[in-house]
C-alpha angles and dihedrals in degrees: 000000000000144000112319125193115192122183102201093152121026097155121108130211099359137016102261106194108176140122099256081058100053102099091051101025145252097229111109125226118345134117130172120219099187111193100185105299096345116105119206120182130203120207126343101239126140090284089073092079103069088047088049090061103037081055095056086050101058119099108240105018138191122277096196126037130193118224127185127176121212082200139329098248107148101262082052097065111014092097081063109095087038089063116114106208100054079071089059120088106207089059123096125202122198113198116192141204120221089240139023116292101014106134090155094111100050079054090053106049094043080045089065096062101063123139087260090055118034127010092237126058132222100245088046085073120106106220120075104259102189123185110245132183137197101236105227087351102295139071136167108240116187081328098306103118101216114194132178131210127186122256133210099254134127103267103017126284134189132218126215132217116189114192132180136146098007085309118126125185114174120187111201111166134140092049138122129225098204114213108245127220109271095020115128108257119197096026106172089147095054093233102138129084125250119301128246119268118167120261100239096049089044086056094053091061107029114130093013114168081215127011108201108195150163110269099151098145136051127213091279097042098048093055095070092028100057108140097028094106097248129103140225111253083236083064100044090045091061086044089056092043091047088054092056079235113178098208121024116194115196105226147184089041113211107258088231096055117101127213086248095061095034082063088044082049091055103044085055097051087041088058097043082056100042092051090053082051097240123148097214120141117232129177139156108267103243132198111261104011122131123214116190125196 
């Protein structure tokens, strides 16, 4: 019994198995946020399939499973149709939509598994898959009060904070921290002053136990990559500090990023941290580790 946090994909854009990403991962998109026996799963990339089958394999398991999509870009739903327990039919599987009403997940992940895509449908499954919704953005669920927010990405994407029993896990990825006019870019001494994050997304994670967001690039990388809907890991470090966040997990790791340089990544937002004389945590999401709170 607890708060449970699982990495089972921390890879962005594309699954990226290889031998320079075996400390951090080559699963895309999927994280677990386990409030006592309730399951919650973020994001259906490849990584779902491993949880899929360490699920299976608990004893006892859970009958009913929580899964909210930040948004249905292709590495956040492929695992999908690989995940065990949507083929069992005493699971259950609640997908929600980020307002009342928005079934257009649940469409579009049923929508993957047609016959021109995948040789199974999704009515063909076993377990119940029922469309959800979080009426106005928010819903109690067994206690856990579950929220979205909007982030800045092409096509539209949703974060997600959990909270119960003074614990608070917010998973932020897919979502660019645009440089502002006047901010310092490049900034590899760490002279400038925070960057700017807007207030309301600041709000949704302030005080976060653990703040789970999107860092794919690094000060190099974003130069050439502004507009893709992804951040530097300065700025998501200032985002993190801004929030008063006590942990901060740099996630949705560049594909083209090796371990070697994600720990290079770290050591330079710790830093960032450490010379504003905050005492904030940050470390590189990576596939298979286990946080409790």
């Amino acid at each position: 019994m607890g708060t449970f946090v699982k990495f089972w994909g921390t890879r962005g854009s594309i699954p990226t198995p290889a031998s320079w990403t075996r400390v951090y991962g080559g699963n895309t998109s999927c994280v677990e946020v386990r409030f006592d026996d309730t399951v919650f799963i973020c994001d259906a990339g490849s990584g779902i399939r491993a949880l899929g089958k360490d699920l299976l394999a608990r004893k006892p398991g859970p009958d009913e499973l929580h899964l909210l999509l930040t948004h249905t870009h292709w590495d956040h739903i492929q695992g999908f149709p690989f995940f065990p327990p949507a083929y069992v039919p005493k699971t259950r599987i609640r997908i929600y939509g980020p307002s009342e009403g928005d079934d257009s997940r649940y469409q579009l992940l049923s929508g993957q598994m047609s016959s021109d895509y995948f040789p199974v449908s999704f009515g063909e499954l076993g377990a119940k898959i029922t469309s959800d919704f979080l009426p106005d953005g928010r819903k109690e669920i067994d206690g856990v009060q579950v929220r979205s927010f909007p982030l800045n990405h092409p096509g539209g994407c949703c974060g997600y904070s959990f909270e119960k029993n003074g614990a608070k896990i917010v998973y932020a990825t897919d979502n660019e921290l645009p440089i502002q006019p006047g901010e310092k870019f490049p900034d590899p001494r760490h002279e400038g002053k925070l960057r700017a994050v807007p207030a309301a997304l600041v709000e949704a994670a302030r005080g976060a136990d653990l703040l789970i967001t999107d860092a794919q690039y690094d000060e190099a990388q974003y130069q050439s990559k502004r507009g893709w809907g992804h951040s530097s890991c300065f700025s998501a470090t200032d985002f993190a500090l801004r929030a008063e966040a006590r942990q901060l997990a740099l996630f949705h790791h560049d594909p083209e990023s090796t371990d070697r340089e994600l720990d290079a990544k770290v050591a330079s937002c710790q830093k960032r941290a450490a010379r504003r004389g905050s005492t904030l945590v940050v470390f590189a999401a990576r596939e298979g580790v286990e946080l409790k709170f």
